[in-house]
Structure formats: C-alpha cells, structure tokens
C-alpha positions in Angstrom: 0.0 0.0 0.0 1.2 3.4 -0.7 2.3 6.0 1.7 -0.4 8.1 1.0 -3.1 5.5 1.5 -1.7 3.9 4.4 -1.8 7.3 5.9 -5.6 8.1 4.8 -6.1 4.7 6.1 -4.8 5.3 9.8 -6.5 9.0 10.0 -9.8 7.3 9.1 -9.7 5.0 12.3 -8.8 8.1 14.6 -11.5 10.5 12.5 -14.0 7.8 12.8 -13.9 7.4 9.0 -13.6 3.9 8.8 -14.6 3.3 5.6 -11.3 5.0 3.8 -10.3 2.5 2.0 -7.4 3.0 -1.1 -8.9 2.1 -4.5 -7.0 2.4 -8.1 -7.9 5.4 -9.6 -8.9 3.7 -13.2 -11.7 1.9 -11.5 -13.1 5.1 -9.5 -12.8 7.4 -12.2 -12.2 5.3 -15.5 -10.6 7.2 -18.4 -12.9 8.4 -21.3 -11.5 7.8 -24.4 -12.8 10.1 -26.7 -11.2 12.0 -29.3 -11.5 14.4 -32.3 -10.6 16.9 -34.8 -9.9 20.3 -33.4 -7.3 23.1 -33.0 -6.4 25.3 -30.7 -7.7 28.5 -31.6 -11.3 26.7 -31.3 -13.1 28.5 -28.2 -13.9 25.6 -26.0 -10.4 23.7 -26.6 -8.0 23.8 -23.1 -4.9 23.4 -23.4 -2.4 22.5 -20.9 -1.2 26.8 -20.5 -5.1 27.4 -20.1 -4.9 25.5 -16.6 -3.4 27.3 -13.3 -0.5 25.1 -11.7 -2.1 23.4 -8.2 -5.3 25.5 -8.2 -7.0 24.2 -11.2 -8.3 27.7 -12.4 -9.2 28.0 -15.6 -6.8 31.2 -17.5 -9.0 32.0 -19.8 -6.3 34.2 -22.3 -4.6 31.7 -24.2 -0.7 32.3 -24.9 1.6 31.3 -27.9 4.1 29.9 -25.8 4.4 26.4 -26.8 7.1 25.6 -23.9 4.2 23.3 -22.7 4.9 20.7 -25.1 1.0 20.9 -26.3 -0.2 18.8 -29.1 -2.4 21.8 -30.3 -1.0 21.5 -34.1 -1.7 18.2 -34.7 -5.8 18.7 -35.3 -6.4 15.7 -32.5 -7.9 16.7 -29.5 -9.8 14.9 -26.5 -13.5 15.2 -25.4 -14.7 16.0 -22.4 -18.0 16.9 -20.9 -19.4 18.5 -17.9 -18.5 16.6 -14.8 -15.4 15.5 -16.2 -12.2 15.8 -13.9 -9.0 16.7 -15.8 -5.5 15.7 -15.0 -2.2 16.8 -16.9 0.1 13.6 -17.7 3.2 16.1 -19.9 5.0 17.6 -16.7 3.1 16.1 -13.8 4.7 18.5 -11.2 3.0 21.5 -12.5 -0.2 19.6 -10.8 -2.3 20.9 -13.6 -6.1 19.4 -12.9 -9.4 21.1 -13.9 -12.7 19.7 -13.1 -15.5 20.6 -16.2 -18.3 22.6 -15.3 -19.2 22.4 -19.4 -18.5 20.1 -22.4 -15.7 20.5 -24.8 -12.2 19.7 -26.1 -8.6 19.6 -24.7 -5.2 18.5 -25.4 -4.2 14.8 -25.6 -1.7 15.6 -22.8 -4.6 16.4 -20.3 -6.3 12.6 -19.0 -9.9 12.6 -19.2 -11.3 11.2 -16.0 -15.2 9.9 -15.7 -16.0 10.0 -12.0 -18.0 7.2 -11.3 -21.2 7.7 -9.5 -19.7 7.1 -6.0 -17.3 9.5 -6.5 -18.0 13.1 -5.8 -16.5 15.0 -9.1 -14.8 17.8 -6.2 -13.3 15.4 -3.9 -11.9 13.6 -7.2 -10.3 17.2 -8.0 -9.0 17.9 -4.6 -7.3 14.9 -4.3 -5.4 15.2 -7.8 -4.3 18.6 -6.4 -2.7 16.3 -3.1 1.1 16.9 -3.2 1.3 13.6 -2.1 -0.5 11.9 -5.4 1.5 14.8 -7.5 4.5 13.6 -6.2 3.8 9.8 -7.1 2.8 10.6 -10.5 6.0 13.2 -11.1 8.1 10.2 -9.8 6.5 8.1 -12.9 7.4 10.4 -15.1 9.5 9.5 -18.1 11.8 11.7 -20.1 14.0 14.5 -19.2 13.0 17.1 -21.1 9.2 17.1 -21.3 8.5 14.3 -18.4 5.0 12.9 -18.5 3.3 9.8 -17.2 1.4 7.0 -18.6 -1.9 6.4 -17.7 -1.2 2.6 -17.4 0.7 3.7 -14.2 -1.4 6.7 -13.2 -4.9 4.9 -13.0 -2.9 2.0 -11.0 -2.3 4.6 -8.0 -4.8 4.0 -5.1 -6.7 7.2 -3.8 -8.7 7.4 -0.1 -12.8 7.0 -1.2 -14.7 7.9 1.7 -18.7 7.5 1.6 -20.0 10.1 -0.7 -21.6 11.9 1.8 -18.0 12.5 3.2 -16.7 13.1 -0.2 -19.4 15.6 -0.6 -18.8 17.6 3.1 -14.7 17.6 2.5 -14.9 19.1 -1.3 -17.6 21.6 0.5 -14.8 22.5 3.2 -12.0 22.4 0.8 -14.1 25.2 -1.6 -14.6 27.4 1.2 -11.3 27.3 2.6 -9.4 27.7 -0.7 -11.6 30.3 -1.9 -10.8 32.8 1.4 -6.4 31.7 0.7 -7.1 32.4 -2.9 -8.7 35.8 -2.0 -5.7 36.8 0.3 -3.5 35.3 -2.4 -5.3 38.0 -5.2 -4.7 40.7 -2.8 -1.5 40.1 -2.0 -0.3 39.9 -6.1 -2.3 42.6 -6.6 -0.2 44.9 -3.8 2.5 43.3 -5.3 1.7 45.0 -9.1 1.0 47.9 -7.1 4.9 47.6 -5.6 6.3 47.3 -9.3 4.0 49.7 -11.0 5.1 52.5 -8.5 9.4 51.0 -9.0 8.7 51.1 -12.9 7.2 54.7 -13.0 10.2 55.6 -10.5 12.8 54.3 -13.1 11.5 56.1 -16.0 10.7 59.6 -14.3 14.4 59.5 -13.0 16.2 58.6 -16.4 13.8 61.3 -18.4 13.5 64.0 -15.9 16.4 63.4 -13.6 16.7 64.3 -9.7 16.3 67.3 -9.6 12.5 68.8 -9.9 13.9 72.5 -10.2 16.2 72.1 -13.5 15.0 74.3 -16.7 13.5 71.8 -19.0 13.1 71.5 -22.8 11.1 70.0 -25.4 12.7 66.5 -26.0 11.1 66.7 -29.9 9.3 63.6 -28.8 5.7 63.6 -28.5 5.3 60.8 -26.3 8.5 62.0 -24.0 7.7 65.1 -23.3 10.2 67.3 -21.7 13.6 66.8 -20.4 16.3 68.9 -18.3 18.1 71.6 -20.8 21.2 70.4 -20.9 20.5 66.4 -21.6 20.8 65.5 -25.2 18.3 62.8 -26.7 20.2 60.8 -29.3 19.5 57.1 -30.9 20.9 54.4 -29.4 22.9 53.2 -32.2 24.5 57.0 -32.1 26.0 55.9 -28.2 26.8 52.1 -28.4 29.1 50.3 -30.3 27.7 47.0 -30.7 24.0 45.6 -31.6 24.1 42.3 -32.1 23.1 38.4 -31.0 24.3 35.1 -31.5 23.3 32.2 -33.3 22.0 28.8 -32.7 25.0 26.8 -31.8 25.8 23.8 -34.5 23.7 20.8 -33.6 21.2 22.8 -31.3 20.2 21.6 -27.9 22.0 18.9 -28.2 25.4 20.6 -27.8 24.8 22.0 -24.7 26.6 20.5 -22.0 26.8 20.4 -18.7 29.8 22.4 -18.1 32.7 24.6 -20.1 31.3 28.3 -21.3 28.0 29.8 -20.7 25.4 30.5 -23.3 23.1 32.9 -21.9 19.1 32.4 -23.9 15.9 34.0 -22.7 15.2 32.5 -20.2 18.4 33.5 -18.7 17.8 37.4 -19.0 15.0 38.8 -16.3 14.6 42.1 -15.3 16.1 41.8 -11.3 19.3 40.0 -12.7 20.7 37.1 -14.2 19.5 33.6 -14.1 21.9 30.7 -13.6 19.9 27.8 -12.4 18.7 26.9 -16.2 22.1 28.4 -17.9 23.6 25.6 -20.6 27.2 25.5 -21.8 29.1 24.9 -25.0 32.9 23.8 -25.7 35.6 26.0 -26.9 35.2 25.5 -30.8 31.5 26.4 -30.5 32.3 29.1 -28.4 35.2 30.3 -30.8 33.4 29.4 -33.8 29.8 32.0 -32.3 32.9 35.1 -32.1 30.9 37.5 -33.0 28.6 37.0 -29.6 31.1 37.1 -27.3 29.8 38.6 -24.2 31.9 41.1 -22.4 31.7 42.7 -19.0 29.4 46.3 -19.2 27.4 44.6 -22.0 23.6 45.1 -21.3 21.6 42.0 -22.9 17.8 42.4 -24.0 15.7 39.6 -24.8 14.6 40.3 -29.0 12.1 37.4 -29.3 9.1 35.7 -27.9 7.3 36.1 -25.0 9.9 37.6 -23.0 10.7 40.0 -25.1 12.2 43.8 -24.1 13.9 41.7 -20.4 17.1 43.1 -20.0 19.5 42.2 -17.7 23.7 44.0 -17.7 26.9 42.0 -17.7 29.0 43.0 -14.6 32.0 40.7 -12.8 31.7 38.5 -15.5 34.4 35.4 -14.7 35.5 33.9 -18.2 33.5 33.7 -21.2 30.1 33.6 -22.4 28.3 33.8 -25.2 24.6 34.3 -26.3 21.9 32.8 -28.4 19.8 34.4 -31.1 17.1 35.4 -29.0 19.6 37.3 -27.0 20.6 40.6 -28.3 24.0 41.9 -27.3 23.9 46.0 -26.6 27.4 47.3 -25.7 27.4 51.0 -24.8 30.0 53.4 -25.5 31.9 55.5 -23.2 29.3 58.6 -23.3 26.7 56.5 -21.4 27.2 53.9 -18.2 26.0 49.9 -18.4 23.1 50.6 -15.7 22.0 53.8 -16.8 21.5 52.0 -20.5 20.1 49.4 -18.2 17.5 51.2 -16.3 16.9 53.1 -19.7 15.9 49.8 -21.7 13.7 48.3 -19.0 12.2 51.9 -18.4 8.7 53.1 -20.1 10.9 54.9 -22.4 12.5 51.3 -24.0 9.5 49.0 -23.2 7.3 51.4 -24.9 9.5 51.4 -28.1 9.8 47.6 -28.1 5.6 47.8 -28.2 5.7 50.2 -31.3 8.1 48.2 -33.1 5.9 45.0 -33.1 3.7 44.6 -36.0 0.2 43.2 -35.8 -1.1 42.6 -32.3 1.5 39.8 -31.2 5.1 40.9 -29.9 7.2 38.7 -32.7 10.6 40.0 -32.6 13.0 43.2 -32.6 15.2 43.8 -35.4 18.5 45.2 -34.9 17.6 48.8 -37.2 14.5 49.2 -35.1 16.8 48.8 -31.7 19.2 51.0 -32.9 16.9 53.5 -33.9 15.5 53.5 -30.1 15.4 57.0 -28.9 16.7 57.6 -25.3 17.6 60.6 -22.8 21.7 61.0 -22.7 22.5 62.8 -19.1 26.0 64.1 -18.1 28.0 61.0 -17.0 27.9 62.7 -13.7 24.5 62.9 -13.0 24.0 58.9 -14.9 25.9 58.1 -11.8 24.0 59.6 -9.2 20.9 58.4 -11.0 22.4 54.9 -11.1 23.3 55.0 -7.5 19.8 56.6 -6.6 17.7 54.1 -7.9 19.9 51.1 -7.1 19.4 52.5 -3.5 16.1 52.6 -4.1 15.7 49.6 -5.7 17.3 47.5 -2.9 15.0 48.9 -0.5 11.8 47.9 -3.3 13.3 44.2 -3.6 12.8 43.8 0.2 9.5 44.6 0.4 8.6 42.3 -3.3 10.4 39.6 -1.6 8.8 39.7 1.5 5.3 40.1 -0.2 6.0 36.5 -2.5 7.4 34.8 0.8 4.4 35.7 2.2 2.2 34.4 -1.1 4.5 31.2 -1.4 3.4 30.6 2.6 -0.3 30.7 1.6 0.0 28.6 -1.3 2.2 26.0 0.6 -0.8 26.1 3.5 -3.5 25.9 0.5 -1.6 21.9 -0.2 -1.1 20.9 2.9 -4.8 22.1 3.8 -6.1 19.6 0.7 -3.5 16.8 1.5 -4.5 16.6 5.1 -8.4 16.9 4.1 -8.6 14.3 1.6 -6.4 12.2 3.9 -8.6 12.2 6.7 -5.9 14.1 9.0 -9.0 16.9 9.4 -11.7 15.3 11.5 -15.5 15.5 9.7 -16.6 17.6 12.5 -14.3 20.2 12.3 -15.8 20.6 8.2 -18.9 21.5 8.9 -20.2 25.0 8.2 
C-alpha cells in the first residue's frame, strides 16, 4: 500500500472514517476515451497553459508559448463533458487538474477522468491537487525534457474513497477554505503589481526628468516623452553604443549544450532583477570560438529580442570567463558617453518597453530587429548625473526588492498552506466535525 493511502487509512480509524479504503484510480474514475478533430484556436479547446498550476483555475487568455509541449498543431484533441475531472500527464509537477463545469475539447496531454457515480466529481479534483498523489505521479514520469506519465501507471495509483456523503462535506470545506487563501493570495499579487508599478514609473521619471525637480527643461522633440532637463541630449541608441548584435544557434542545437565549459546565456536567462543561472547551458571552446561574434563582455547590457519575453534586460558585470549568447539574446554594448546601468535602467524603463511595443507589428510581440533597436530613442544625461541616478535608484531599488520579496514569501506561505490544507483533508488528518459550516 502506498504512503499516502496507508496514511488516509490510519486518520480514518482516529477520525472515525472507517470506511477510507485505497482504491485504483482507473476503477473510480475510468478514463474516457474520446477524441477528435480540433485546433487550438477553437473557443472551448484547453490546453495544458489554459490551466493554473495546483489551483485548477481556468486562465482563460490563451498564450503562444508552446514551452508546454502541447499537441495543439496536430488537429487531434480529447473530449470531455461537464462533470469530467481533468489531470495533466506532460510535466506532472505543475499539478495541472481542472474539473469541467461544461462540455468541450482539450489537449491529448490532459487525461480525461469519468467519475464514477460514488465518486463526488470535487473530492476527485482535490485529491489530484494532493502533493502527495502529485508527487507519485512526477516520480512516474518518463523523459528528461518534457517528463509525463502514462496512464497505465497513473490509474494503478490507489486514492482514499470515503462514503459520498464524506466526499461531498470535504470538497464543500476544501471550496470554502481555498476560496478565502485564494482571496488573500489576489490581494496580496495585486499589492504586489502595485509595488512594481510604482518601482517602474520611479525608473522612468528618474532617467527622463532626472533628480532634480527644479532644473530648466526643454522640449525632448518627442511627442510621447515630453520634456527633459536643458542640458540632456536625446540621441539614438545606435548613435551611443558600439555593438547591436546576437548570437546564433549553436551547431547541432540543444544537443550541444553541456553540462559544463562556457555559458550561453538564452531567454530564459535574461529577467529584469538579474541574471539567471539555475537553467544556464554551456558549450565547448570550438562552439564558443566558432559563435565570435557573440562574445559577451563585462558592461554589455543584454535584452531579450524574441518571444514572450521579449524587451527583459539584464547588464553583464564581474563577469568570470567567457560567455556567449543565443539568437534570442541581443547583445547591446554601450560606449563611453553613457554607463552599463544607466543603458540598463533606460531599456527596462517606459521609455525602452514602450518602443519595443511600437516596433511589433500586428497585435502579437514577434521579434526586434536590430535597425528598429538602434533606432531607439533615449535621454543622454551628463555621466555625472548617470551616476547619481544609477546609485539613486539602485538604492532605491534594494530597499523595493525587500518589500517584493517579502510580499512573494508571504504568497508562497499561503500557497504552501492551500496543499497541505487539501493533503491533510482528503487524507482524513482533518476530523469530519471540524468541516462542517
């Protein structure tokens, strides 16, 4: 008997539910079997991305990120119907489950689960959301780069199946309680929007009007600038750096990255509070030598050109050996008329993201071309006063990262008490009395 069962099995005797007996999940909620033709862009198809990791909430604004692994080109879709309970098999960790409130059609890497009539469609839901199940399926998993799990293994895994009536009383509990951490959870993102709303208008007032309130100002020729202090210049950014350019994809592609030698720095890399090295890849020396033109070199600022992630920037500083970047990655290496941060803070400001918007064509964000980057207008201060603006709103900055830190510990708490709150009540560690409304 698994862990988790033997558990639910034990809590039952001391909760006086008895009858909490393990059963495989195929034969409480077989799987539906059910396909046909449909694409993604249909309105009722759900796709893996359309599904909130371990709260089951539908998203309803599809993206065209296809990091998911989805199998939305291939015309082949599964059916589901109103009752349903969903359960995503392609990266099991993400605990992606849904449970239908309507018919219609999903990816083939989301299982289709009939409840049986014994089964209360809720208490099916909640316990798919149970770290504990999540963590038995993950360790099923097969493949290193897109992991899923079979179903053969999957609907072999034993879940607690109280009487109904329980079933019905803890999904009850388990909607109210989740509701009022999912309410504290909203506010607390939304405060935290608040946080970097009020750091991002900060940045782009400082590197467009400066310090100092009082200075004579000018027209900056720029309709959507507005003015800046008299003595700044506004010039184009390929007037004031001496390098725009990225890197290519590396011969062979992901499969000459290794696990150590010299880093190659891609998108996922470059975020806007630094640097990310816990999904970094490396390449040898002759790929490294033979991608010369993408060396990366310290005071280089790097800005994300394609995808989602597109306009994140991120400066090079203390770098220890070489490194390179991909061809998502776009190389900006200022000259000696304007500082790495200030270009920094510049870029990630209104003043670059805005520019990065009005370059896009259509209503997706596709890519930046080097011309259109160049071509960039920014505000060009006195080296002096870049300084003290650098030094201003790093100061800043730290003091905003302390409060945004302890605003996500706080959300990560609540999210880590919304698991452990469905894990101990489908597990019978909550007595039945203490669920009642």
């Amino acid at each position: 008997m698994n862990p988790g069962i033997m558990m639910a099995s034990q809590e039952g005797t001391r909760t006086g539910r008895s009858e909490d007996v393990g059963r495989r999940l195929k034969y409480i909620a077989p799987l539906r079997n059910e396909r046909t033709d449909a694409t993604s862009e249909q309105a009722d198809y759900l796709g893996l991305e359309n599904i909130q990791s371990w709260t089951g909430k539908l998203l309803p604004i599809a993206t065209s990120d296809t990091s998911e692994g989805d199998d939305s080109t291939t015309g082949t879709a599964n059916v589901y119907y109103s009752g349903d309970v969903l359960f995503g098999k392609l990266r099991p960790y993400l605990a992606k489950a849904f449970h239908a409130d309507q018919d219609g059609v999903c990816s083939t890497e989301l299982l289709v689960l009939k409840p049986q009539p014994y089964m209360h469609p809720r208490f099916l839901f909640y316990s798919l959301l149970s770290p504990i199940f999540v963590g038995q399926v993950d360790a099923s998993a097969y493949g290193a780069k897109m992991p899923r799990a079979n179903w053969e293994c999957i609907g072999s895994m034993k879940l607690p199946t109280p009487s109904y009536v329980t079933q019905r009383l803890i999904a009850d509990y388990l909607d109210r309680e989740t509701s009022r951490i999912d309410a504290l959870v909203a506010a607390k993102e939304k405060m935290l929007a608040l946080l970097e709303e009020k750091r991002a208008a900060l940045i782009s007032r400082a590197v467009t009007r400066g310090l100092d309130p009082t200075v004579p100002r000018k027209p900056s020729g720029i309709d959507w600038l507005g003015e800046i202090p008299r003595h700044w210049e506004t010039k184009k950014l390929k007037y004031v750096v001496s390098k725009i350019g990225s890197g290519i994809t590396p011969k062979g592609g992901a499969d000459s990255y290794q696990s150590e030698g010299i880093p190659l720095f891609r998108s996922q890399n470059v975020h806007f509070d630094g640097l990310r090295m816990d999904d970094i890849v490396y390449v040898d020396s002759d790929t490294h030598e033979s991608m010369s033109n993408s060396k990366v070199l310290d005071g280089d600022v790097l800005i994300n050109i394609t995808g989602a992630s597109i306009g994140r920037c991120f400066y090079i500083e203390n770098l220890h050996g070489a490194a390179n970047v991909n061809q998502h990655v776009c190389i900006v290496r200022p000259e000696p008329m304007i500082e790495t941060k200030f270009l920094y803070f510049t870029l990630r400001s209104d003043v670059g993201q805005r520019q990065i918007d009005l370059s896009q064509s259509g209503s997706g964000r596709e890519g930046l071309n080097f011309e259109a980057l160049g071509n960039f207008s920014i505000v060009v201060p006195p080296l002096s006063e870049q300084k003290t603006i650098i030094r201003y709103l790093e100061k800043t900055g730290n003091q905003s990262n302390e409060m945004l830190r302890e605003m996500q510990q706080s959300i990560a708490l609540l999210r880590e008490r919304r698991s452990a709150l469905i894990t101990a009540a489908v597990t019978g560690e909550i007595p039945v009395e203490e669920m009642r409304p």
